[in-house]
C-alpha positions in Angstrom: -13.6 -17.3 -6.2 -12.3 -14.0 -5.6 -10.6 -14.5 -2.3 -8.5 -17.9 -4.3 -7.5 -14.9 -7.5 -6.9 -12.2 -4.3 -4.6 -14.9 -2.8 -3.7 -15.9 -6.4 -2.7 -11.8 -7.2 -0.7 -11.6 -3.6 1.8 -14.6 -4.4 3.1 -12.5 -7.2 4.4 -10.2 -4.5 8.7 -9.8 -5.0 7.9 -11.3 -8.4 5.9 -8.3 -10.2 6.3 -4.8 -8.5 4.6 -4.0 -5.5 3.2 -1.2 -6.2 1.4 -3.0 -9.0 0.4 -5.8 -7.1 -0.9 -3.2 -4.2 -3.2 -1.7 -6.5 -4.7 -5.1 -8.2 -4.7 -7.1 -5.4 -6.2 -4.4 -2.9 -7.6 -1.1 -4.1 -9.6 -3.4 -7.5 -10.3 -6.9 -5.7 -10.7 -6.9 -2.5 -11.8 -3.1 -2.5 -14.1 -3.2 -5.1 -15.4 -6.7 -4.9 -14.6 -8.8 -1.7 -15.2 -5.7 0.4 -18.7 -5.6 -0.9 -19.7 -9.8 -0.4 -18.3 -9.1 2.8 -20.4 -6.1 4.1 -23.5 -8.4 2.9 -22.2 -11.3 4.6 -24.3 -11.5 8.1 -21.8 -10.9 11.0 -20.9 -14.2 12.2 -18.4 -17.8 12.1 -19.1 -17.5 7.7 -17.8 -13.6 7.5 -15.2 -13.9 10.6 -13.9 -16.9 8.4 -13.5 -15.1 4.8 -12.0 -11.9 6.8 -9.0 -14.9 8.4 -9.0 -16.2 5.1 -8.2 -12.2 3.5 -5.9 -11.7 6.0 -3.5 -14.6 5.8 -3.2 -13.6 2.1 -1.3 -10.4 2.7 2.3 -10.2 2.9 4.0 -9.6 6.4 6.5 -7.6 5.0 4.0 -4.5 4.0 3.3 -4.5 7.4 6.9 -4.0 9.2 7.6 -0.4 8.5 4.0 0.7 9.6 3.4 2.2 13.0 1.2 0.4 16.1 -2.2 0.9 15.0 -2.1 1.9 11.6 -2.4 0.1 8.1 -2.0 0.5 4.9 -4.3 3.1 3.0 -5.9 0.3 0.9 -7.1 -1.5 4.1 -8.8 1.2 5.4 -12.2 -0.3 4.5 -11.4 -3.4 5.5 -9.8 -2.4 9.1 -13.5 -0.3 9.9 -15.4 -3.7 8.3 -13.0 -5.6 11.0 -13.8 -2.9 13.8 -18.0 -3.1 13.5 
């Protein structure tokens, strides 16, 4: 149920102000809560499934100013969860 309000929270992106929807779609859902069911999740097809799931819910366009190989600051959890 939180990744459908994550993905819920993202499509308000261009609609409310990014910033805004940065900060309560990344740094309080998916930091605070997702993040957590997924570090508990046994490595596998179920948690490589949720993280596809996460990542087709963020919007391309916070991604094209960014340099090759880094992300934004409120993925940084997420990219090292991806990493291990």
């Amino acid at each position: 149920s939180f990744l459908q309000l994550l993905s819920n929270v993202l499509l308000w992106d261009g609609i409310v102000q990014e910033d805004t929807v940065r900060d309560l779609g990344l740094s309080k859902l998916l930091n605070r809560y997702l993040l957590l069911n997924l570090l508990n999740t046994p490595p596998g097809p179920d948690n490589i499934e949720k993280c596809n799931k996460v990542v087709a819910c963020l919007p391309e366009r916070w991604f094209q100013d960014l340099k090759r190989g880094s992300t934004l600051p409120e993925l940084q959890n997420f990219c090292q969860h991806l990493l291990r």
